[in-house]
C-alpha positions in Angstrom: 44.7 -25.9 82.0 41.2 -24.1 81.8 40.7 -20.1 80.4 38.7 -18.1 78.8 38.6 -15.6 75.9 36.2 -12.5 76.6 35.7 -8.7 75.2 37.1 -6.6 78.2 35.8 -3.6 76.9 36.4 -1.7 80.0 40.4 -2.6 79.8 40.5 -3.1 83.4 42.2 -6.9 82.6 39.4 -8.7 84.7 36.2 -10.2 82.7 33.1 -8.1 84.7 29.6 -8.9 84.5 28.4 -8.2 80.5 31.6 -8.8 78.8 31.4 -11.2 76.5 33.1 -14.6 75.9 35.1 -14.8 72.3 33.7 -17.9 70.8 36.1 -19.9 68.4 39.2 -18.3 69.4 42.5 -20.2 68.7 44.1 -20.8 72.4 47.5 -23.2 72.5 50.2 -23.8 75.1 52.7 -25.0 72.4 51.6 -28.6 72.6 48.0 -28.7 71.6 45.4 -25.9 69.8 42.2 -26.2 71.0 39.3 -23.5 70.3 37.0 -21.6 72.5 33.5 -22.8 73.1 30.5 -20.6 73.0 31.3 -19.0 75.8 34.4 -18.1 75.8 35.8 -20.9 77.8 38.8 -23.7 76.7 40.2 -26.6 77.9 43.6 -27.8 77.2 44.4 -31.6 78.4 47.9 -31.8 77.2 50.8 -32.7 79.5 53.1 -29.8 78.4 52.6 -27.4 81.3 55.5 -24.4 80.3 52.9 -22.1 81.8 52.9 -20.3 78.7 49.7 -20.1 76.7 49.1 -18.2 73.0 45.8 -17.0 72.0 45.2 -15.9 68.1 43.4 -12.7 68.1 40.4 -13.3 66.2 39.7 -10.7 63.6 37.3 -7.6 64.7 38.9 -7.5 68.1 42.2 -6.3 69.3 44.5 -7.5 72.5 44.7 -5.2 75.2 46.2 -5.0 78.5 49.3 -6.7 79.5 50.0 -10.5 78.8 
């Protein structure tokens, strides 16, 4: 399962051109925790596929939009 972590800051839900990857975010689908790289970006190998994947909200930024 591949994602990524980004500043929408125009809260449209879609990551535009100049927003931002989150870098070190906390990203787990219950199975294994992995962290974002540089860009925003993770990869989680593990077998559990639930579909269901939890990101910590690293502090200074807020979640928007709908999950």
């Amino acid at each position: 399962m591949t994602g990524s972590v980004f500043d929408d800051t125009n809260d449209n839900g879609r990551r535009d051109p100049g927003e931002g990857g989150v870098a070190g975010a906390v990203v787990s689908d219950q199975d294994s925790v992995v962290r974002t790289d540089a860009d925003g970006r993770y990869r989680i190998a593990s077998g559990f596929r639930n579909g269901v994947v939890f990101v910590s909200v690293p502090s200074g930024y807020r979640a928007r939009g709908q999950f």
